[in-house]
C-alpha positions as CSV (number, residue, x, y, z in Angstrom):
1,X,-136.0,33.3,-60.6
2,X,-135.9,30.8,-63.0
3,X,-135.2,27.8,-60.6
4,X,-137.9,29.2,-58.3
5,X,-140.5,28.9,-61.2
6,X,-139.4,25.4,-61.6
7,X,-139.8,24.2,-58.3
8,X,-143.2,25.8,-57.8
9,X,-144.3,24.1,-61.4
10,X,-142.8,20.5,-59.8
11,X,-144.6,21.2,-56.3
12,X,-148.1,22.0,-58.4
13,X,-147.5,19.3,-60.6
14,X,-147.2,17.0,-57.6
15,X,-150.2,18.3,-55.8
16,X,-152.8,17.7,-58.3
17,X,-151.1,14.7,-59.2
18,X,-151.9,14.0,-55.3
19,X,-155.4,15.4,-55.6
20,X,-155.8,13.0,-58.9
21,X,-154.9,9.6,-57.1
22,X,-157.4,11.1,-54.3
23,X,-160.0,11.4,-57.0
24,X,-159.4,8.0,-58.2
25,X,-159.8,6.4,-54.6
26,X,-162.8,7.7,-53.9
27,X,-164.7,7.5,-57.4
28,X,-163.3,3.4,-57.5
29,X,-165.0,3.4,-53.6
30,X,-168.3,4.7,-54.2
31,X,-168.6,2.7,-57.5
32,X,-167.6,-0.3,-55.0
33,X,-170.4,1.0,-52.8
34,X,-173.1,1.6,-55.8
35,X,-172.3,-2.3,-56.9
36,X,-172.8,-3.7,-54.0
37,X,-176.4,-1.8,-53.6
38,X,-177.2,-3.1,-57.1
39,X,-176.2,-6.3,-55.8
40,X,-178.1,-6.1,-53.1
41,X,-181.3,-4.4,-54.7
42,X,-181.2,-7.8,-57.1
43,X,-180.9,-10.2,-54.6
44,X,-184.0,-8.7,-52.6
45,X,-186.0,-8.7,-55.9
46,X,-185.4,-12.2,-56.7
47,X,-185.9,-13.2,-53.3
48,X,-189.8,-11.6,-53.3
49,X,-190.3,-13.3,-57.1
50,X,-189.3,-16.1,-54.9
51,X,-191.8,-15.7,-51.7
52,X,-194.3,-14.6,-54.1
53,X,-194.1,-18.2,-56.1
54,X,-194.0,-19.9,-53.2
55,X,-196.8,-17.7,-51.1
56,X,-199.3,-17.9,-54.4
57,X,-198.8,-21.7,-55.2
58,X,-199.2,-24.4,-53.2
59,X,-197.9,-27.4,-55.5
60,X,-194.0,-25.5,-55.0
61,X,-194.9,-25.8,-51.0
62,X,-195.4,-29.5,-51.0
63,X,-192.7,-29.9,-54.0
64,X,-189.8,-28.3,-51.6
65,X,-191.2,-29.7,-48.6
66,X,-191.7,-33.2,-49.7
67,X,-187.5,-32.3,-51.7
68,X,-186.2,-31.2,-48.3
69,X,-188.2,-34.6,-46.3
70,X,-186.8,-36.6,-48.6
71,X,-183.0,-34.7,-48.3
72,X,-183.8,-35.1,-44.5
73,X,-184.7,-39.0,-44.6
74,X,-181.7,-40.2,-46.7
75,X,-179.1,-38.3,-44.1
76,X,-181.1,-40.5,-40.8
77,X,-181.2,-43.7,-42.6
């Protein structure tokens, strides 16, 4: 009886050691999953500070478009 406990307290150890690596998998995904959201959430931010800037002044409209005629000039001639 004593040899049967022992291999039902192996096969339970290796289960939840099983069910921990499971655990592990899927917390380390959906942290994955929650970064890249944040990532996202910041880059969509920074992109409306952005359009805002731009839509609200119109100095930054001439200054890129004048930067990107002048980026565009240098590559024809």
């Amino acid at each position: 009886m004593n040899a049967r406990r022992a291999q039902e307290v192996a096969r339970r150890q290796e289960l939840l050691e099983l069910e921990a690596e499971v655990q592990r998998l899927t917390l380390a995904a959906t942290l994955s999953h929650y970064e890249h959201l944040r990532v996202l959430s910041w880059a969509g931010s920074a992109a409306r500070i952005g359009l805002r800037i731009f839509a609200a002044a119109p100095r930054m409209r001439w200054l890129l478009l004048a930067t990107l005629w002048r980026r565009f000039a240098r590559r024809k001639g």
